[in-house]
PAZAPA-4460 file (N, C-alpha, C; in steps of 0.05 Angstrom, whole numbers, plus 32768, in hexadecimal, padded with zeros to 4 digits):
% residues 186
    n_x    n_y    n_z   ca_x   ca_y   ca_z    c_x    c_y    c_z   seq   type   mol
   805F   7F93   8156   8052   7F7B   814C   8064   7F63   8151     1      X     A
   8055   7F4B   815A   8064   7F36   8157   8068   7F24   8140     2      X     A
   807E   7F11   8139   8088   7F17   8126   8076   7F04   810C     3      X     A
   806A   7EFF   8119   8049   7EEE   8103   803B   7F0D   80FB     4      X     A
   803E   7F29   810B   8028   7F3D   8107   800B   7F33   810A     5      X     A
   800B   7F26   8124   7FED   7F1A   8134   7FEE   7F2B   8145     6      X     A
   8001   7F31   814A   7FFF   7F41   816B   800E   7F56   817A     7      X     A
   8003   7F76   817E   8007   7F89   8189   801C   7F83   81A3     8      X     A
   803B   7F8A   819D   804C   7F85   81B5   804D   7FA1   81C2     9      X     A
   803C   7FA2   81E2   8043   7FB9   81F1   8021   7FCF   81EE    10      X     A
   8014   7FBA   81DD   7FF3   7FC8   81E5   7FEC   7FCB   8206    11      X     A
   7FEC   7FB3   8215   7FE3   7FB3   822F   7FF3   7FCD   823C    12      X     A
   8010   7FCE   823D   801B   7FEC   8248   8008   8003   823B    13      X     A
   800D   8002   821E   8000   801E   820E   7FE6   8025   821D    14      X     A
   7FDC   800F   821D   7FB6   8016   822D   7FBD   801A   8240    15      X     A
   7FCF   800F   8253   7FD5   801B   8268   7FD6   8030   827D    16      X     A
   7FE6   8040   825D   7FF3   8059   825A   7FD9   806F   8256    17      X     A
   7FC8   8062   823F   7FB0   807B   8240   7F9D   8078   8255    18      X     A
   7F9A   805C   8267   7F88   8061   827D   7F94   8074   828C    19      X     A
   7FA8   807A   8299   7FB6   8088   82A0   7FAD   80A3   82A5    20      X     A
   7FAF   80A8   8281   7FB0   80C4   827A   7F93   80C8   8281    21      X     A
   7F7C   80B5   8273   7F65   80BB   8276   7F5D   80C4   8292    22      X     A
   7F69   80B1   82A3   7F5D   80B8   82C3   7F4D   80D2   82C6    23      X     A
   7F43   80D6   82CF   7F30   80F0   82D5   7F32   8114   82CD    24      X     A
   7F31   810F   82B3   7F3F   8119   8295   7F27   8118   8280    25      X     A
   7F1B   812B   8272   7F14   812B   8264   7F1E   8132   8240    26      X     A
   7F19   8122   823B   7F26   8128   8218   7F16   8122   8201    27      X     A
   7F0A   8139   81F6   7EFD   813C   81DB   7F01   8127   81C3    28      X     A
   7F1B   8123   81BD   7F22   810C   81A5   7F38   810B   81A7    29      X     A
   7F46   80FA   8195   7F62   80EB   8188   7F61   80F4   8171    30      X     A
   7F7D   8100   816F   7F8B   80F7   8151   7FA7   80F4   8156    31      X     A
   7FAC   80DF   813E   7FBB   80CF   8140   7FC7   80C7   811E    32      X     A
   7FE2   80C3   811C   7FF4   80BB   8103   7FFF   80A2   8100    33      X     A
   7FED   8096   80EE   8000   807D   80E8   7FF4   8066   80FE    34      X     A
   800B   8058   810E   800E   804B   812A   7FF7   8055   813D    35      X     A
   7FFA   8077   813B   7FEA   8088   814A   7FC9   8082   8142    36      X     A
   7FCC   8084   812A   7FAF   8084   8123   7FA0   8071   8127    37      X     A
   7FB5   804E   8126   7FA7   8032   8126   7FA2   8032   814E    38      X     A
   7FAD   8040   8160   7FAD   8045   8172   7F94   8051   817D    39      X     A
   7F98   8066   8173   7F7C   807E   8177   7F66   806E   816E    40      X     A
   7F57   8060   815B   7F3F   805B   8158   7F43   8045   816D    41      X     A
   7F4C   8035   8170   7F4D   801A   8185   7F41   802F   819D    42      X     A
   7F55   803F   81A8   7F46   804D   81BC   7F2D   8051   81BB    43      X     A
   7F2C   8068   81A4   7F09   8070   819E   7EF0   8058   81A7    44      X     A
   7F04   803B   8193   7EF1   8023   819C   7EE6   8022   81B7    45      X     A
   7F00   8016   81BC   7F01   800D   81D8   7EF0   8022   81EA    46      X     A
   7EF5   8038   81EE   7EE1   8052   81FB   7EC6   8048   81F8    47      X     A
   7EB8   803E   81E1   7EA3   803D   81E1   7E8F   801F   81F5    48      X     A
   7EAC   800E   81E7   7E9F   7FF6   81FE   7EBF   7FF2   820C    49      X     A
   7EB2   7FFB   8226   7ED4   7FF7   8234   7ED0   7FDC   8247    50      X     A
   7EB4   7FC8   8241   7EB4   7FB3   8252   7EC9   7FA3   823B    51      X     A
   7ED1   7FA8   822D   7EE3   7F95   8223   7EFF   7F97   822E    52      X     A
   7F01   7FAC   8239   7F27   7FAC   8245   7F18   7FB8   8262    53      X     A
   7F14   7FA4   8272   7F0D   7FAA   8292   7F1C   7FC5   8297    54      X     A
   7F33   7FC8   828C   7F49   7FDA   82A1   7F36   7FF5   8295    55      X     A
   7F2D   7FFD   8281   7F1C   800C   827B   7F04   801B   828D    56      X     A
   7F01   8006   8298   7EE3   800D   82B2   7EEC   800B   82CC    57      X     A
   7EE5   8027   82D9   7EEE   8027   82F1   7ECE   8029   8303    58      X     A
   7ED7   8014   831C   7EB9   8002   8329   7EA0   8001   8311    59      X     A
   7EB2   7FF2   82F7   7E95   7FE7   82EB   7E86   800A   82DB    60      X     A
   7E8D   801A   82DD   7E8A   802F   82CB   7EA0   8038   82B9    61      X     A
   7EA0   8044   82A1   7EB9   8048   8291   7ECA   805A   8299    62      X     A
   7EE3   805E   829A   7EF7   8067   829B   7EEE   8085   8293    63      X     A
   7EDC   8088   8279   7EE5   809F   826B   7EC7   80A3   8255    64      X     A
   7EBF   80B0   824B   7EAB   80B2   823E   7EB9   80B2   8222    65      X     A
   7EA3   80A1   820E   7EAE   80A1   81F5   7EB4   80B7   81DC    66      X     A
   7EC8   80BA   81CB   7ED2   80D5   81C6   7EC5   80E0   81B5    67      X     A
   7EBB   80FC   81AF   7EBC   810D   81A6   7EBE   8102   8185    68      X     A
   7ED5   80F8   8181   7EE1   80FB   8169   7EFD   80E8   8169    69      X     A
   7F04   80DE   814F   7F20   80DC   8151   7F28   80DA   812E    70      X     A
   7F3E   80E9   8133   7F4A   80E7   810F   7F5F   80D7   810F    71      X     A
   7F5E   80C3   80F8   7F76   80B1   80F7   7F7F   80B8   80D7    72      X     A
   7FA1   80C3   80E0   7FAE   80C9   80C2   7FB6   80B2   80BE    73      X     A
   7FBC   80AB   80A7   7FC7   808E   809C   7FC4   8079   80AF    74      X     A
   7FAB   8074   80C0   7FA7   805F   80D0   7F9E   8046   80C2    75      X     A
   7FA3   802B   80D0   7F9E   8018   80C5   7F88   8006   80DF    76      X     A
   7F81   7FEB   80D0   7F7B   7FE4   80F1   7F8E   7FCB   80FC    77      X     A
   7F8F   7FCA   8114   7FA2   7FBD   8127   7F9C   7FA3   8126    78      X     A
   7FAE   7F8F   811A   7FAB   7F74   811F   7FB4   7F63   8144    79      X     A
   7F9C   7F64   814F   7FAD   7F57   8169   7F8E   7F4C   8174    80      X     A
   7F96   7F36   817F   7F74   7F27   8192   7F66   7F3D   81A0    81      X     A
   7F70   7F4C   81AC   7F5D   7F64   81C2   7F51   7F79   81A3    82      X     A
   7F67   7F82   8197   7F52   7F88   817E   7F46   7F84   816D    83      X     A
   7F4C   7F66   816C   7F30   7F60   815E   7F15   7F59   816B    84      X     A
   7F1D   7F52   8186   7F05   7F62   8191   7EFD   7F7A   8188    85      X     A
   7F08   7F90   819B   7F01   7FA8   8190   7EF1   7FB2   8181    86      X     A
   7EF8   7FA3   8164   7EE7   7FA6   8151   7EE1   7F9C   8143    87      X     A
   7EDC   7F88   8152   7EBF   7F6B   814B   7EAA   7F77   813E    88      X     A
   7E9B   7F9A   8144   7E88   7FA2   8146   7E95   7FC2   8145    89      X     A
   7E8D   7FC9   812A   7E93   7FEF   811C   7E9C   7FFB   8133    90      X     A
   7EA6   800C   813F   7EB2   801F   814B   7E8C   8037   813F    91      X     A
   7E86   8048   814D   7E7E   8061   8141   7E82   8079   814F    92      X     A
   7E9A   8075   815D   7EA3   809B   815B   7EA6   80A2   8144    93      X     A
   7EA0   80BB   8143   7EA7   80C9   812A   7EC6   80C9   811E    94      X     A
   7EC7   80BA   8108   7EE4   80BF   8102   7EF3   80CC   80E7    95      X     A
   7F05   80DC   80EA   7F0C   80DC   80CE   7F29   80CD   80C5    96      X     A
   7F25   80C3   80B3   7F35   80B5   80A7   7F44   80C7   808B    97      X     A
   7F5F   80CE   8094   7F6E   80D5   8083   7F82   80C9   8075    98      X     A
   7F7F   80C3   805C   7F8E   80AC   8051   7F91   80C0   8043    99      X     A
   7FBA   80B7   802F   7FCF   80C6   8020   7FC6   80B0   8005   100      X     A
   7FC6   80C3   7FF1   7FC5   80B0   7FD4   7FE1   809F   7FCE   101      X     A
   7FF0   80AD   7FD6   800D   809E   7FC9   8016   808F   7FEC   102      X     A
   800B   8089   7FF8   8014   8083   8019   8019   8064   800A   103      X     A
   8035   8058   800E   8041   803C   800F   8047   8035   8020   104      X     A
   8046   8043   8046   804C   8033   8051   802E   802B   8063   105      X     A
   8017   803C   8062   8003   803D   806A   7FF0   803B   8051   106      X     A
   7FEF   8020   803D   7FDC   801B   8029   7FC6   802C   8033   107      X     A
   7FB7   8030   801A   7F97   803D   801C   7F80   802A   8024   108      X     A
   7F94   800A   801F   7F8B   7FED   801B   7F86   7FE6   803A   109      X     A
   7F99   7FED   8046   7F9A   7FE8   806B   7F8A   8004   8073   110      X     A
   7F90   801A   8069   7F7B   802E   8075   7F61   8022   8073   111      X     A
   7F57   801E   805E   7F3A   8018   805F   7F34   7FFE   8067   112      X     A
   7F42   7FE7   8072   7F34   7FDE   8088   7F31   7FEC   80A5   113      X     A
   7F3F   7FFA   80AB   7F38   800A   80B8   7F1D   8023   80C6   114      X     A
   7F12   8023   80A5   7F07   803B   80A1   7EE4   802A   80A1   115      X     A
   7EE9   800D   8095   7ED7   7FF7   809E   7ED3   7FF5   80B1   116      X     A
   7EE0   7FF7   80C5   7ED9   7FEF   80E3   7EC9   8011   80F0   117      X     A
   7EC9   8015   80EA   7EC4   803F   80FB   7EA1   8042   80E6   118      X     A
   7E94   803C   80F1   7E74   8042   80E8   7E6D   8056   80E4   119      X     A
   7E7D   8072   80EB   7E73   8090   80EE   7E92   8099   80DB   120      X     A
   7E98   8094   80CF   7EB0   809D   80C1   7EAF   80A8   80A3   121      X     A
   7EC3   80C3   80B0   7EC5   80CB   8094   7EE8   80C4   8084   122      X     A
   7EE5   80C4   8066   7F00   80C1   805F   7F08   80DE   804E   123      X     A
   7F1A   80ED   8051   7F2A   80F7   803D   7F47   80F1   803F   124      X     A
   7F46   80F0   801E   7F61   80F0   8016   7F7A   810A   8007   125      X     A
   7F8B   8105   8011   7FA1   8119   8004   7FB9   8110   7FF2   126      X     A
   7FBF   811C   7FDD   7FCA   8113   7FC9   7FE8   8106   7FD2   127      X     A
   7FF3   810B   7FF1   8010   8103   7FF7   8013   80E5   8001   128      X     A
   802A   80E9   8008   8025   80C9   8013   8026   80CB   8033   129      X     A
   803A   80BC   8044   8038   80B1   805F   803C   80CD   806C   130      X     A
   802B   80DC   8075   802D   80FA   8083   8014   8101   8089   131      X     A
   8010   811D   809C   7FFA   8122   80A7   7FFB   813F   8093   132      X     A
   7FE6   813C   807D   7FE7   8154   8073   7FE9   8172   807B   133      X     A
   7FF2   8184   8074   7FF7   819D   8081   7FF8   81B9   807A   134      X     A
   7FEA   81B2   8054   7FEF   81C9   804E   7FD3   81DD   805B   135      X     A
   7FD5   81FB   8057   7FBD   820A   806A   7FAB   8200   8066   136      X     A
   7F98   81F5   8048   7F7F   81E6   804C   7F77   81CB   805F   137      X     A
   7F8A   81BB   8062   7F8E   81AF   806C   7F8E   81B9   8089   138      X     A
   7FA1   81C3   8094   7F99   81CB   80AE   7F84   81D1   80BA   139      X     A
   7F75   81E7   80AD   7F5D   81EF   80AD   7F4C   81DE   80AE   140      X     A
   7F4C   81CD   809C   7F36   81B9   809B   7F30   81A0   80BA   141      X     A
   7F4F   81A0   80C6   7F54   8187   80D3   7F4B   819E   80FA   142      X     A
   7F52   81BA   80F0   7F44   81C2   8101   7F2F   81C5   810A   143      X     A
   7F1D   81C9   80F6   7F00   81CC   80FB   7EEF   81B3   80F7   144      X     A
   7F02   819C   80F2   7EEB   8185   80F6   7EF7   8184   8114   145      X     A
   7F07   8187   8120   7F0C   8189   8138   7F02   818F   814F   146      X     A
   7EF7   81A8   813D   7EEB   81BE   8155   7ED1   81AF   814F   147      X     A
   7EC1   81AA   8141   7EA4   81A4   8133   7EA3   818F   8124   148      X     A
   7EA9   816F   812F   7EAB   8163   8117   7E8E   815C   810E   149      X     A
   7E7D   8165   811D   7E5E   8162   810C   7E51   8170   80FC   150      X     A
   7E66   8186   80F7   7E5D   819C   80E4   7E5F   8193   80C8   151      X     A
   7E57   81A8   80B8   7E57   819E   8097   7E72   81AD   8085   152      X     A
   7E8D   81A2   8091   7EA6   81A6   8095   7EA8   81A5   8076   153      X     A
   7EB9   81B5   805B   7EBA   81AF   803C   7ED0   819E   8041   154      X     A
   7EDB   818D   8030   7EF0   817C   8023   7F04   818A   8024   155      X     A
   7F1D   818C   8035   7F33   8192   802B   7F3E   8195   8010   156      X     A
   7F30   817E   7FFD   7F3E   8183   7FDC   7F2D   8198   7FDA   157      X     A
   7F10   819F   7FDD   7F02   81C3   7FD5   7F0F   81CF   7FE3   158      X     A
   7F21   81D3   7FF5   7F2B   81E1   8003   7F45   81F7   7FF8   159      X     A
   7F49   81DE   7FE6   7F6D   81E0   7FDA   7F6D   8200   7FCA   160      X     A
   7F55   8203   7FB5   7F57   8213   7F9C   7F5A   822E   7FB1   161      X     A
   7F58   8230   7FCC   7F4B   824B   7FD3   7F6A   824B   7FEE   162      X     A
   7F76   8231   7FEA   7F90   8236   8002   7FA9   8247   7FF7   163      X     A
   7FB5   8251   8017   7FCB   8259   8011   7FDF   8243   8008   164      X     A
   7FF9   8253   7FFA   800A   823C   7FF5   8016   8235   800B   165      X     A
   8027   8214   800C   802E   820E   801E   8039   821E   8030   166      X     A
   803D   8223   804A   804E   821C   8061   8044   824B   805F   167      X     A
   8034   8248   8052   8027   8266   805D   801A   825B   8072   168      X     A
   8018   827F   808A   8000   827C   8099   7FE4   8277   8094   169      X     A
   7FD6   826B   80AC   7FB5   8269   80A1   7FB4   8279   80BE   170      X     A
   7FA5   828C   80BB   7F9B   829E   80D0   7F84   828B   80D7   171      X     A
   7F85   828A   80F3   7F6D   8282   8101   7F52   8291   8112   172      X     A
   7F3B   8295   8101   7F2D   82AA   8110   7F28   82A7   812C   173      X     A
   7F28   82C9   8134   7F18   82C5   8155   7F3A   82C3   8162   174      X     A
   7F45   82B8   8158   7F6B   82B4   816A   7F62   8294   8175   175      X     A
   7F77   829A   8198   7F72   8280   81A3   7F63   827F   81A7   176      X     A
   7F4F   8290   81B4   7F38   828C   81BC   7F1D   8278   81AE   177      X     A
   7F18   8273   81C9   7F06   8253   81C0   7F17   8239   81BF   178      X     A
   7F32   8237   81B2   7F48   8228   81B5   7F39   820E   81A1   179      X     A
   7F54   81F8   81A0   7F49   81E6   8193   7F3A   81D1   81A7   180      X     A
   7F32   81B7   81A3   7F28   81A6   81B4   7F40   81A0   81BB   181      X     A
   7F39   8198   81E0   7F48   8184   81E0   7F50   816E   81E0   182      X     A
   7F5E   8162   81D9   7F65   8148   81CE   7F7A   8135   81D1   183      X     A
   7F81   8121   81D4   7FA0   8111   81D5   7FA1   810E   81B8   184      X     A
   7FC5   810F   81AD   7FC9   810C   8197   7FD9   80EF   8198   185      X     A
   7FDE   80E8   818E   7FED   80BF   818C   7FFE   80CC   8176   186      X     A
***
């Protein structure tokens, strides 16, 4: 940020960097932490109308089809002119918005403007602060909105009474097979 915090220093490279990646590449969704996450929905945006960053459309068609999905952990939204374009007008990929109850460096206050801008969004919250939750319900949960985020996925907090304790395995049915989506993570 510059030092008013108007403006994203090193966005034009960053987009740069994912047209890049995007080039003739397919990718299911984003997730993304923090930085990552205010990142990842911008993308999501942007995907949807990419006449707003030309470099997006290649001869006048988009770069990339719009995502799948994208989860933003402790994401906020991006103060800079190209994003407020951006999101002049809701975002509606599907998003989930994971906000920490005790998070001080990623308010719940800045998440949920965030969570304002994304029309198709869901929020859960977890009792920690600035982290990507991890205990097995949690995992579980962040996998299978992954795999399915249009399914009728329970709440991670219903999830809790029936998890292992921390940093146990969560067996994954079926194995790799089927695999997760794929996705860029920020």
């Amino acid at each position: 940020m510059n030092a008013e915090r108007t403006q994203v220093l090193g966005l034009e490279e960053s987009l740069s960097l994912v047209q890049d990646t995007l080039k003739g590449r397919r990718f299911d969704g984003v997730f993304g932490f923090s930085q990552g996450a205010a990142f990842a929905a911008v993308i999501a945006a942007l995907l949807e109308r990419p006449q707003l960053y030309p470099s997006f459309l290649v001869d006048g068609q988009p770069l990339h089809p719009p995502l799948k999905f994208c989860v933003a952990v402790s994401g906020f939204k991006v103060r800079d002119p190209l994003c407020d374009s951006i999101f002049a007008q809701p975002f509606s990929t599907p998003t989930l918005h994971v906000i920490g109850k005790t998070d001080i460096i990623v308010t719940e206050e800045r998440s949920r403007l965030l969570v304002e801008a994304s029309s198709d969004g869901r929020v859960e919250e977890h009792d920690g602060g600035h982290f990507v939750p991890s205990k097995g319900h949690w995992r579980k949960f962040l996998r299978d909105y992954m795999r399915d985020n249009l399914a009728d996925i329970p709440s991670p907090g219903l999830l809790a009474s029936s998890a292992p304790a921390s940093g146990a395995a969560t067996p994954i049915p079926g194995g790799s097979g089927g695999g997760p989506a794929l996705m860029m993570k920020l």
